[in-house]
Residue frames as qw, qx, qy, qz and C-alpha x, y, z in Angstrom:
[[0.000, 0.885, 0.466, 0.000, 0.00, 0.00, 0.00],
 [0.304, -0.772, 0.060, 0.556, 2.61, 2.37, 1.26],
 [0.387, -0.185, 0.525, 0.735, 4.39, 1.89, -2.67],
 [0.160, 0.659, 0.678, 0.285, 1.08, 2.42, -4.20],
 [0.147, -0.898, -0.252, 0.330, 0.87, 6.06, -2.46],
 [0.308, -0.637, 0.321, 0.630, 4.33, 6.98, -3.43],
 [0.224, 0.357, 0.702, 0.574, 3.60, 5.83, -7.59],
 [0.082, 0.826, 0.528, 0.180, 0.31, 7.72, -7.19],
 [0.528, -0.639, 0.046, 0.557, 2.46, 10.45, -5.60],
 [0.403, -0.342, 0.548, 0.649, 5.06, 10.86, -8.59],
 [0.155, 0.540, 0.773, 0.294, 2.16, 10.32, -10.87],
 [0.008, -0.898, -0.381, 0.220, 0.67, 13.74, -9.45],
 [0.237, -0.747, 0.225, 0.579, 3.70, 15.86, -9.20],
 [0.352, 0.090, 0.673, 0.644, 4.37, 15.03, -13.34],
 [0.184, 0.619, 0.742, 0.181, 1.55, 15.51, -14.09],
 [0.116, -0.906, -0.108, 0.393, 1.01, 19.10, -12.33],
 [0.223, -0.750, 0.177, 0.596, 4.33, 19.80, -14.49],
 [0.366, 0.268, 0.754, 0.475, 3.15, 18.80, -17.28],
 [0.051, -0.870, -0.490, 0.017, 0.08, 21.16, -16.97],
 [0.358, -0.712, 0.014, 0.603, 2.76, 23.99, -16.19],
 [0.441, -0.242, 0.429, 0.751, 4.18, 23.41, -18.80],
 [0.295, 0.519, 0.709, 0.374, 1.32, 23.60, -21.30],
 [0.041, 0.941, 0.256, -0.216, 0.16, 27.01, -19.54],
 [0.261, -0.618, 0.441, 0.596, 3.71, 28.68, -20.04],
 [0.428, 0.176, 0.752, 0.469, 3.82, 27.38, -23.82],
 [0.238, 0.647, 0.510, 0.514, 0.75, 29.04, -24.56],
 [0.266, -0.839, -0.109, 0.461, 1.50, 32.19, -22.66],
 [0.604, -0.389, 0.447, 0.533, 4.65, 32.38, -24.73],
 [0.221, 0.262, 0.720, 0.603, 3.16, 31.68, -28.07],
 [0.056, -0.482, -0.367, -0.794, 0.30, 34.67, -27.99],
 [0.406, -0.840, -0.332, 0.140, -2.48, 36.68, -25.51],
 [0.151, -0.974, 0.167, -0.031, -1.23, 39.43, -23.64],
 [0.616, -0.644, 0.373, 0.259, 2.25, 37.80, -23.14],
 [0.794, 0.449, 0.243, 0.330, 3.02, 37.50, -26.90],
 [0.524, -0.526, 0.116, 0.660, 7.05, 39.33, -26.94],
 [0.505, 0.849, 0.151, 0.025, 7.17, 41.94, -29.88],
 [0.657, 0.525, -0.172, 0.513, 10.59, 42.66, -32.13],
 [0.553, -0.433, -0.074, 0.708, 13.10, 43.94, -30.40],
 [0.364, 0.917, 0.138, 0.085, 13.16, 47.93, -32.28],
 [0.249, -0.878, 0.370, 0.173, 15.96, 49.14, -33.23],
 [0.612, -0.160, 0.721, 0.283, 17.56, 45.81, -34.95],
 [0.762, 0.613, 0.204, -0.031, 16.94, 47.07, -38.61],
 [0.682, -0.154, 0.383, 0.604, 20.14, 46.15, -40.61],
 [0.313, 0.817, 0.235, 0.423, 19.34, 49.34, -43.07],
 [0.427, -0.333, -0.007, 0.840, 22.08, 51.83, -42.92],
 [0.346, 0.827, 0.405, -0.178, 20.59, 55.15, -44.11],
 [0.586, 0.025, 0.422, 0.691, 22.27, 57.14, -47.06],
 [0.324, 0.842, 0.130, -0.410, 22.29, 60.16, -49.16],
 [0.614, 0.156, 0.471, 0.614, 23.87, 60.31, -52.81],
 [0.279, 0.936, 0.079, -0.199, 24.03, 63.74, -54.38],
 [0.719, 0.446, 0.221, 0.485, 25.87, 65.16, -57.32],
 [0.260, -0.293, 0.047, 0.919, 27.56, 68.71, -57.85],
 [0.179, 0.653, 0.656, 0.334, 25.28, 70.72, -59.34],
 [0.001, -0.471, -0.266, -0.841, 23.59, 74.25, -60.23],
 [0.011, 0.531, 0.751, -0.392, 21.02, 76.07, -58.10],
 [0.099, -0.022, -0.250, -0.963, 20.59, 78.95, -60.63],
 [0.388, -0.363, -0.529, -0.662, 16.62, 77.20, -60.81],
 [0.363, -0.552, 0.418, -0.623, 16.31, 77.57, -57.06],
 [0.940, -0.226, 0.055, -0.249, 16.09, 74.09, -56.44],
 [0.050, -0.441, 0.888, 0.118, 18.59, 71.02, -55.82],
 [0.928, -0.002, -0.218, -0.302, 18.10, 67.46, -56.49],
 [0.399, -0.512, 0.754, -0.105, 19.21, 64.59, -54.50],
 [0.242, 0.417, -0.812, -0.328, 20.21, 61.61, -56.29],
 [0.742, -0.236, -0.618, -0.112, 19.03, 59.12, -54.02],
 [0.119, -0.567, 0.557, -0.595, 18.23, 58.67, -50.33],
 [0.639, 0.218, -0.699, 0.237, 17.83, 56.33, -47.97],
 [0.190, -0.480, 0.418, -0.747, 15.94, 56.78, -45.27],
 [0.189, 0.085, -0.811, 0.548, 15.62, 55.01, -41.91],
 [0.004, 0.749, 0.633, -0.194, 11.35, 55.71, -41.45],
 [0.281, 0.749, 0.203, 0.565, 10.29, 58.82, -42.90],
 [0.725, -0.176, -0.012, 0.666, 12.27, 61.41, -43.00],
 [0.169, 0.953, 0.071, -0.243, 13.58, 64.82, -44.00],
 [0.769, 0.044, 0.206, 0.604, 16.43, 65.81, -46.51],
 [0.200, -0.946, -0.068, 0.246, 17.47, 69.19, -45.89],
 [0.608, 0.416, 0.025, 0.676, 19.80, 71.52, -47.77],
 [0.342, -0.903, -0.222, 0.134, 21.97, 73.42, -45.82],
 [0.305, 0.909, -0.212, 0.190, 25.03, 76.34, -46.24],
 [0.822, -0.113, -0.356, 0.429, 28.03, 75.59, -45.25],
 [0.278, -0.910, 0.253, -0.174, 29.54, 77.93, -42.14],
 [0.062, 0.747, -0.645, 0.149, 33.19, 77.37, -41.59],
 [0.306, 0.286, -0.908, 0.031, 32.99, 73.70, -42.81],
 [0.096, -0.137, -0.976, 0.140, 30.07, 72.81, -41.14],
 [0.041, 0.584, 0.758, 0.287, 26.16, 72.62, -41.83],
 [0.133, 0.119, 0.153, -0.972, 24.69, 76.36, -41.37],
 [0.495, 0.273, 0.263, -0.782, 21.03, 77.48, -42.27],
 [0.404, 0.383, 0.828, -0.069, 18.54, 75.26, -43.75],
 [0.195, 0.253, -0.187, -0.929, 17.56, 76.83, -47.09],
 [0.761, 0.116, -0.285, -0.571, 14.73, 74.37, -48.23],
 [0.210, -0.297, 0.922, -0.133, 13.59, 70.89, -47.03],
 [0.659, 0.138, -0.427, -0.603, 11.54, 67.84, -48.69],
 [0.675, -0.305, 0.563, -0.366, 9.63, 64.92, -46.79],
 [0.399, 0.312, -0.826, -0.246, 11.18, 61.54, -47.76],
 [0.791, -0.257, -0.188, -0.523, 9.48, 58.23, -47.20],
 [0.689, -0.255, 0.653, 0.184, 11.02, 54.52, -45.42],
 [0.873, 0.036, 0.428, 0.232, 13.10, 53.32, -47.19],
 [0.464, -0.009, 0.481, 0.744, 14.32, 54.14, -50.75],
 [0.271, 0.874, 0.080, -0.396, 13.44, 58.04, -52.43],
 [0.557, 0.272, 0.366, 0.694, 15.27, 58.55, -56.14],
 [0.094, 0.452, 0.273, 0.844, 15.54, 62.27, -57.60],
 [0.327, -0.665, -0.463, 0.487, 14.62, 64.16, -54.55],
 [0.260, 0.666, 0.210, 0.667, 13.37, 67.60, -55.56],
 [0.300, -0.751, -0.399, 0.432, 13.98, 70.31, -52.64],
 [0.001, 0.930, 0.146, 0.336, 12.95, 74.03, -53.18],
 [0.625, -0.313, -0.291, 0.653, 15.84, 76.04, -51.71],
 [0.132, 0.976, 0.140, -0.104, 16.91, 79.92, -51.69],
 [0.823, 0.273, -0.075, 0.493, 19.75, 80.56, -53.96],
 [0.023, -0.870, 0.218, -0.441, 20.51, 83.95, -52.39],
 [0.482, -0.801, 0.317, -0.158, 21.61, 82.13, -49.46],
 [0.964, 0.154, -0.003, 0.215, 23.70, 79.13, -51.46],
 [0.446, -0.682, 0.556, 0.162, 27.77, 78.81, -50.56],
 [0.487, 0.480, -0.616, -0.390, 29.91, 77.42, -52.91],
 [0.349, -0.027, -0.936, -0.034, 29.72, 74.09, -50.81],
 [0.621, -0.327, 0.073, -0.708, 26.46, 73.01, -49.34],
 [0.098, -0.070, 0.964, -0.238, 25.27, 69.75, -47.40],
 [0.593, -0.061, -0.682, -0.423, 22.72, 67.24, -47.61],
 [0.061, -0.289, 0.786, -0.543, 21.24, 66.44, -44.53],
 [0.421, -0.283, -0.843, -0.181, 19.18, 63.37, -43.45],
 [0.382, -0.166, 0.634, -0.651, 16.78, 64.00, -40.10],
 [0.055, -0.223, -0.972, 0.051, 14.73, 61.78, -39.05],
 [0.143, -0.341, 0.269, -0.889, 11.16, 62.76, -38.64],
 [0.386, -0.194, -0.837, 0.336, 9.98, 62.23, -35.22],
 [0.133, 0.174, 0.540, -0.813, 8.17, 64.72, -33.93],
 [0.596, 0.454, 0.263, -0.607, 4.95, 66.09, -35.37],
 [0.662, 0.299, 0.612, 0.311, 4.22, 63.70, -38.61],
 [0.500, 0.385, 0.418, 0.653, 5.13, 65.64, -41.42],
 [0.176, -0.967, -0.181, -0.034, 6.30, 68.70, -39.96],
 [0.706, 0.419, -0.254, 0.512, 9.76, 69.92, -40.17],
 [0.471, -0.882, 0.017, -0.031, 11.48, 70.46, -36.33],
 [0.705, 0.353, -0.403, 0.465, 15.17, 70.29, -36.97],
 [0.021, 0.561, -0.467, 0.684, 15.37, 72.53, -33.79],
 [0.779, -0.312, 0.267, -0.473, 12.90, 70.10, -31.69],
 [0.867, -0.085, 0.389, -0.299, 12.41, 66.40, -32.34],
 [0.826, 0.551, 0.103, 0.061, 13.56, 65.81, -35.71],
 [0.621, -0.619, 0.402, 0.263, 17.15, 64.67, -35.47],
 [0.462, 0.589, -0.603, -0.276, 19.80, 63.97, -38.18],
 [0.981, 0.091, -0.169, -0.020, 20.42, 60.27, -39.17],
 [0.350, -0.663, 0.660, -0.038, 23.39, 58.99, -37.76],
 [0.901, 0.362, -0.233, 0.061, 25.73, 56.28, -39.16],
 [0.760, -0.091, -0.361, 0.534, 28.57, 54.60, -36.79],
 [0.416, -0.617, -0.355, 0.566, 27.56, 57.86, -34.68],
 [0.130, -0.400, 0.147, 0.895, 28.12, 60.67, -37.26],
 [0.572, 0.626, 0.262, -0.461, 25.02, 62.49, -39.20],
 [0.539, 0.447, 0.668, 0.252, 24.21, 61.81, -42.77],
 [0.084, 0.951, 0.168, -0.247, 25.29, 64.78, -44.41],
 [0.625, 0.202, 0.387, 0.647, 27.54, 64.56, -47.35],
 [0.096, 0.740, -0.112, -0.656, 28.34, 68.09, -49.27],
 [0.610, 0.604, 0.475, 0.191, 27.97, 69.00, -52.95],
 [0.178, -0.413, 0.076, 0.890, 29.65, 71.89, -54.70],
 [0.301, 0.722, 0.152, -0.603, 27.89, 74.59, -56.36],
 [0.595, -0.054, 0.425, 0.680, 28.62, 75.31, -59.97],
 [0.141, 0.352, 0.514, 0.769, 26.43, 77.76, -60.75],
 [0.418, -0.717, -0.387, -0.402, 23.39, 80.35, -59.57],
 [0.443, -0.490, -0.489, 0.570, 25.30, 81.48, -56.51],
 [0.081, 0.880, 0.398, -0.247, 24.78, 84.86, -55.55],
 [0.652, 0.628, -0.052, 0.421, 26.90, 87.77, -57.19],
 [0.638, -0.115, -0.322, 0.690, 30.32, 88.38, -55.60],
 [0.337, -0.875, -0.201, -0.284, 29.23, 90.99, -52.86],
 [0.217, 0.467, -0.490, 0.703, 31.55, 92.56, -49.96],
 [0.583, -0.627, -0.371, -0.360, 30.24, 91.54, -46.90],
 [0.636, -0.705, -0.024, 0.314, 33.21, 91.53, -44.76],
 [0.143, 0.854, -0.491, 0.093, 36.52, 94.13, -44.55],
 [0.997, -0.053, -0.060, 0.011, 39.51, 91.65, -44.73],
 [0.655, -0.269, 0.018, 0.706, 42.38, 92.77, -42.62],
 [0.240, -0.714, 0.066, 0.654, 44.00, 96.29, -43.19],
 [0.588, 0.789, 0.157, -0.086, 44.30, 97.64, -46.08],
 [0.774, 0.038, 0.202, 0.598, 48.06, 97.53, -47.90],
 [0.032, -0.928, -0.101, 0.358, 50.05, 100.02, -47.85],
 [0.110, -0.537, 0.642, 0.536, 52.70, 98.90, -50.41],
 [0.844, 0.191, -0.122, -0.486, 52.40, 96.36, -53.12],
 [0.811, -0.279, 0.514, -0.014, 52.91, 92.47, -52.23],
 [0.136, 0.660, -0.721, -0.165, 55.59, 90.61, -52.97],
 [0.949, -0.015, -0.089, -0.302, 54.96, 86.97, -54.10],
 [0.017, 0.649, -0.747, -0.142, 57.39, 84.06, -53.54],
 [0.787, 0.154, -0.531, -0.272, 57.85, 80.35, -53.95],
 [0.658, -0.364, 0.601, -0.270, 57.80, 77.18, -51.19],
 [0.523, 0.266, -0.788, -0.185, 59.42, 74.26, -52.25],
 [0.675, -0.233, 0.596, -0.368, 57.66, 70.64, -50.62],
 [0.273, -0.119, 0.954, 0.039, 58.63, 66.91, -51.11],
 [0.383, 0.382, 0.837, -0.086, 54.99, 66.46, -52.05],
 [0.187, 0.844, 0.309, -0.397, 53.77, 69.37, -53.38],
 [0.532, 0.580, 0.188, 0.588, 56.21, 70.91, -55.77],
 [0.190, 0.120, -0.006, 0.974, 56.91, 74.87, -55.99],
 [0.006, -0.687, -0.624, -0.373, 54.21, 76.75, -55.15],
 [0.102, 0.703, 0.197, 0.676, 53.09, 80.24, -54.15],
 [0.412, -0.508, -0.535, 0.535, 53.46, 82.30, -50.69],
 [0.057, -0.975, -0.099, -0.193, 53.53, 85.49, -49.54],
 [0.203, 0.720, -0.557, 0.360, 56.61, 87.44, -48.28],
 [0.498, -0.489, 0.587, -0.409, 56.44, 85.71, -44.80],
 [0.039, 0.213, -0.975, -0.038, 56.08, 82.06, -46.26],
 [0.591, 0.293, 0.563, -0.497, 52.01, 81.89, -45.65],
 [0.420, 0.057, 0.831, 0.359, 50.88, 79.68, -48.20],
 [0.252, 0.369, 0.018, -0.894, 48.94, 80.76, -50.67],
 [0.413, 0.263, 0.872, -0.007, 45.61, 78.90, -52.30],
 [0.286, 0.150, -0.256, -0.911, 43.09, 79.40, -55.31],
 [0.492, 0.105, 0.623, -0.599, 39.66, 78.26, -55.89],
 [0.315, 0.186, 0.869, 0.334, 38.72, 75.90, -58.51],
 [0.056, 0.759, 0.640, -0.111, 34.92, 77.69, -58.64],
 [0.453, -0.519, 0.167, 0.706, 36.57, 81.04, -59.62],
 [0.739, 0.469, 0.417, 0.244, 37.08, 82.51, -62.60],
 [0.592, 0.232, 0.044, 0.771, 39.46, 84.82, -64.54],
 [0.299, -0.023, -0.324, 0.897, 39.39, 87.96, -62.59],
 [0.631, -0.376, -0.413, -0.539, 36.31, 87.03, -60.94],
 [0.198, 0.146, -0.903, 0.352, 36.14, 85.94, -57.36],
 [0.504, -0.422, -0.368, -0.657, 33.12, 84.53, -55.94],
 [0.590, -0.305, -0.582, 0.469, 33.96, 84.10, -52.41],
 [0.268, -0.570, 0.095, -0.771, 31.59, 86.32, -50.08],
 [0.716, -0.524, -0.052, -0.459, 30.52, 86.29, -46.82],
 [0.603, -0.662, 0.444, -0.026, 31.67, 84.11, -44.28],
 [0.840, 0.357, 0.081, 0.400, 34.00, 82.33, -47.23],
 [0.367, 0.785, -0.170, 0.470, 35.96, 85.03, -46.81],
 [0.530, -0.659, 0.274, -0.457, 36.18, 84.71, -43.42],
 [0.886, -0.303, 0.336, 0.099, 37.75, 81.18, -43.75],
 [0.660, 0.081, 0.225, 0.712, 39.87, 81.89, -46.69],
 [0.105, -0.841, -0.061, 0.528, 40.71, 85.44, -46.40],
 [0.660, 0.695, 0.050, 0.280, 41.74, 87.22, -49.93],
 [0.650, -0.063, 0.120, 0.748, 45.72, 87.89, -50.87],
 [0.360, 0.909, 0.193, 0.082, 45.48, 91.68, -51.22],
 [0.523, -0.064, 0.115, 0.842, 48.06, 94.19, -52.23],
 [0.073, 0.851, 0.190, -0.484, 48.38, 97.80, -53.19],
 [0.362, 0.778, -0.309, -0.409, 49.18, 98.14, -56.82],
 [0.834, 0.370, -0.366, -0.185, 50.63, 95.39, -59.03],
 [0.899, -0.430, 0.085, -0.019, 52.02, 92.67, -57.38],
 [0.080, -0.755, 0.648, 0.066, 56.27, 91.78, -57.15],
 [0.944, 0.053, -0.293, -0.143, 57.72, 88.93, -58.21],
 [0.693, -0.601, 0.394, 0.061, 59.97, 87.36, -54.92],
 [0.620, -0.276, 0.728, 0.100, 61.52, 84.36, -56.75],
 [0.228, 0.391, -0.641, -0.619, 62.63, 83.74, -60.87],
 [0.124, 0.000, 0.983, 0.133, 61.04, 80.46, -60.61],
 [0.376, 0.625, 0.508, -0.458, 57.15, 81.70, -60.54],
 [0.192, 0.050, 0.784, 0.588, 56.15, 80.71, -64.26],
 [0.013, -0.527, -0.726, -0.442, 53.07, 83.27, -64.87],
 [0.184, 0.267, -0.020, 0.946, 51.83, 86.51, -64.63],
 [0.194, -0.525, -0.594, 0.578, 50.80, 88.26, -61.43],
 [0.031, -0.567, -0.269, -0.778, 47.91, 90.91, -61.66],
 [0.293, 0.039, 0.499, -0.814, 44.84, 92.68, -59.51],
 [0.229, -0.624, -0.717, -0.211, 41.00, 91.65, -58.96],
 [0.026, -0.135, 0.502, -0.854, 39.29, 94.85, -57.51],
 [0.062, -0.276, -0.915, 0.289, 37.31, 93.81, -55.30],
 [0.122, -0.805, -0.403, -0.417, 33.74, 95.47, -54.43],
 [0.225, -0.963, -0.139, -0.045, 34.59, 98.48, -52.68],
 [0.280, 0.918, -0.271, 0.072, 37.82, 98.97, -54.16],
 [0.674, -0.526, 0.489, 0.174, 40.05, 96.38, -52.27],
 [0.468, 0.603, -0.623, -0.170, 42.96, 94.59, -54.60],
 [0.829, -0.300, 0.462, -0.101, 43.32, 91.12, -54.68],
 [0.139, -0.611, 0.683, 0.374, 46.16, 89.57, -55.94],
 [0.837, 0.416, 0.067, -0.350, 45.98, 87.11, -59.23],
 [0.354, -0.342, 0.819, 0.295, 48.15, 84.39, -60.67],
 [0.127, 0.137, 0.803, 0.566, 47.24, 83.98, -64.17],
 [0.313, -0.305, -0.131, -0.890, 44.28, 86.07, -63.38],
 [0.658, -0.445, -0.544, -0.270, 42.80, 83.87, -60.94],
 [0.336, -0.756, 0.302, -0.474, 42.56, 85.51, -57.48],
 [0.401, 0.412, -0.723, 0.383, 44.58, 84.33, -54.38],
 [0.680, -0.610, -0.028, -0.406, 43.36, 83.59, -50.94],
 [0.024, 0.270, -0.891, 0.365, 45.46, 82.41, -47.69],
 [0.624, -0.482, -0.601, -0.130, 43.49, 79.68, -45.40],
 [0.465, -0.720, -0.009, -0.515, 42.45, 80.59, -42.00],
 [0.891, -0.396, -0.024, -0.221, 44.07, 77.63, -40.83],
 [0.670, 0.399, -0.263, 0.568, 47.25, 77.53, -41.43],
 [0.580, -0.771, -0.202, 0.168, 49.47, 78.35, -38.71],
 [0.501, -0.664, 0.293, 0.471, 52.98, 78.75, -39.70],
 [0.319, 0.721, -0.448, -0.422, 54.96, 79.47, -42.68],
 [0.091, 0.216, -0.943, -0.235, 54.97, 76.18, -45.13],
 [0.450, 0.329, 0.742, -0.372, 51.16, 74.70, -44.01],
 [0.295, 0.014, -0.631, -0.717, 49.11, 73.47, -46.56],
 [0.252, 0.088, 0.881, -0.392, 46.15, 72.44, -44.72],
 [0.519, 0.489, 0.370, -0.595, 43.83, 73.83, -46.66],
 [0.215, 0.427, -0.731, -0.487, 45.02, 71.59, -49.85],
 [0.250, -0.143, -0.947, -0.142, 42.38, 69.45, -51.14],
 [0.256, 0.208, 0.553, -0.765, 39.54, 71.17, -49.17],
 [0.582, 0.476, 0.474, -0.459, 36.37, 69.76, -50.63],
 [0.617, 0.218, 0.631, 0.418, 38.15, 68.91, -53.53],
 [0.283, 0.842, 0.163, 0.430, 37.87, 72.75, -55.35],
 [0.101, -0.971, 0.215, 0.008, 40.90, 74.81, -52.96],
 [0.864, -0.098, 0.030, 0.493, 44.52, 74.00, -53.63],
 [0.465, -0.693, 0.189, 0.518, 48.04, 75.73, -53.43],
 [0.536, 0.812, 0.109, -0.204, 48.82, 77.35, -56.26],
 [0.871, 0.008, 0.144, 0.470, 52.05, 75.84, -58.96],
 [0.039, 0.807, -0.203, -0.554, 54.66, 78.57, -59.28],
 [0.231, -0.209, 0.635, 0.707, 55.35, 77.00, -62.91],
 [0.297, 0.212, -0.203, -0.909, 51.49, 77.80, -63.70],
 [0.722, 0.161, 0.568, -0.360, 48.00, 75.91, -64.09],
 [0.361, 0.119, 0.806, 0.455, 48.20, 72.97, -66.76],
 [0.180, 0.687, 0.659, 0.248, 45.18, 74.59, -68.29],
 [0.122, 0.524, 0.210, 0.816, 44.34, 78.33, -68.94],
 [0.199, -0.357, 0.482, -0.775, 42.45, 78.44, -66.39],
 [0.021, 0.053, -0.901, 0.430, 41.42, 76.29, -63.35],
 [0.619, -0.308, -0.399, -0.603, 37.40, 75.31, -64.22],
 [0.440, -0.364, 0.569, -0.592, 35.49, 73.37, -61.97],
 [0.542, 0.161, -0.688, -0.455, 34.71, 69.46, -61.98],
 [0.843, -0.332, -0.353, -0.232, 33.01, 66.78, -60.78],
 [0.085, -0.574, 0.663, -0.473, 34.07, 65.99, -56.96],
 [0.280, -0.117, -0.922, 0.242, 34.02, 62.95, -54.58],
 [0.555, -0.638, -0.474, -0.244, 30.58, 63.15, -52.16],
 [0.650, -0.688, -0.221, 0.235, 33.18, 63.69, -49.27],
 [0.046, 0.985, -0.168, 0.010, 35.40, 66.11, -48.39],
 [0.821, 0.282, -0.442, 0.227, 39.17, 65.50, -49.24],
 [0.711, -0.627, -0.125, 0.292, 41.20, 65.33, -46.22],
 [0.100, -0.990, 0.098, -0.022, 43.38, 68.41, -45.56],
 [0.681, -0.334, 0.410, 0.507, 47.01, 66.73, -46.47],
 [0.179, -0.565, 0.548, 0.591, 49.32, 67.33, -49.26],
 [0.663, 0.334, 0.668, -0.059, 47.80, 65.80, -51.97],
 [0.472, 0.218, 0.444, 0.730, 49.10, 66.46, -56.34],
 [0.205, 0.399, 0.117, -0.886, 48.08, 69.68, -57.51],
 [0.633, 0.528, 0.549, -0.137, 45.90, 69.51, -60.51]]
């Protein structure tokens, strides 16, 4: 009798956890207790493609984007290398957007501009770039390739006084580098740069452009320093009467960033400023052309 209890025992207690088990199963498998995706685990990386282009017809186009849930794709000015004002934005959808028309103002286009993904999150189709509506982020850093102008910017205005006015007339010379070749300075060794986006004694750097590459001026027709400088130094006057120095007629500009006599940081800057050859541009003059999506990295890098 006593073995009979303990079977009938052993018999219960299975049983009971059998029955557990079935409840848990179906707990598991739907009803309130059914576990929903994890968010956050989409393997989509979000993207923007854009080209160089015009804005003379107030608008840009983006190539293709890529967006993470709908979105925004925002064109914005560039302020000393990095995104400034928002001139015009256009709601994108999940997932994949082709030919992305956004409305922009060209009065306020820079010769490089940016592309910028947000996300939007706040009000549904409402642009809050200052609230909710964040930029996309890839391995922590926003979605926001740059494009150069090539056309329809505004017309080369004075908006800032650059340094003192000369009181003689500058004297060019020549920096020899391992990587670089001969190229142009001023008396003191500051390097000197020109702008792809330019044109023959034409400068279309205003506003705070000027303010990161400051124009080469002088006071009457430039000097040549050094026999080796293969091509002939003039003036651009500026609006309101400044001189700016010219190398084959295409104006001069130092970089802001440079520190010391021989720096070339600002070589390769978005792929339209380099240091300028003292044996003269292969071509008549330096045009603009198609550029990488990203900005080149501030080293030494061939002239053109």
């Amino acid at each position: 009798m006593r073995e009979l209890n303990t079977k009938h025992r052993r018999i219960s207690i299975l049983t009971g956890l059998a029955i557990l088990a079935l409840v848990l199963s179906a707990c598991s498998s739907g009803g309130t207790g059914a576990t929903a995706t994890p968010v956050g685990t989409s393997t989509v990386t979000p993207t923007v493609t854009i080209n160089d282009q015009s804005v003379a017809s107030g608008t840009v186009t983006v190539a293709d984007v890529l967006s993470v849930g709908p979105g925004w794709i925002a064109i914005q000015s560039d302020n000393n290398q990095t995104p400034g004002d928002i001139l015009g934005s256009t709601l994108v959808k999940d997932g994949d957007n082709q030919n992305v028309t956004v409305k922009i103002d060209p009065l306020k286009s820079t010769p490089v501009m940016y592309a910028v993904l947000y996300s939007d999150a706040g009000q549904t189709g409402v642009f809050e770039p200052t609230g909710a509506d964040k930029p996309q982020t890839v391995g922590g850093q926003p979605v926001q390739p740059i494009f150069n102008v090539t056309g329809g910017l505004p017309s080369p205005t004075a908006t800032l006084t650059p340094g003192p006015t000369p009181t003689s007339a500058a004297t060019v010379h020549v920096f020899n580098s391992p990587n670089l070749g001969n190229f142009l300075t001023d008396t003191n060794g500051a390097t000197l740069y020109f702008w792809k986006h330019d044109a023959p004694d034409t400068s279309y750097c205003t506003g705070a452009c000027l303010e990161t590459w400051p124009p080469f001026l002088t006071n009457g027709k430039p000097i040549t320093g050094d026999t080796t400088i293969q091509g002939e130094l003039g003036v651009y006057v500026r609006p309101h009467g400044r001189q700016q120095v010219t190398f084959q007629g295409i104006p001069l500009y130092y970089y802001s960033k440079d520190q010391k006599s021989g720096d070339t940081t600002g070589q390769g800057l978005a792929g339209m400023w380099f240091v300028v050859p003292a044996g003269g541009f292969p071509t008549p003059t330096p045009t603009a052309t198609a550029t990488s999506l990203t900005p080149a990295a501030p080293t030494e890098t061939p002239i053109p």
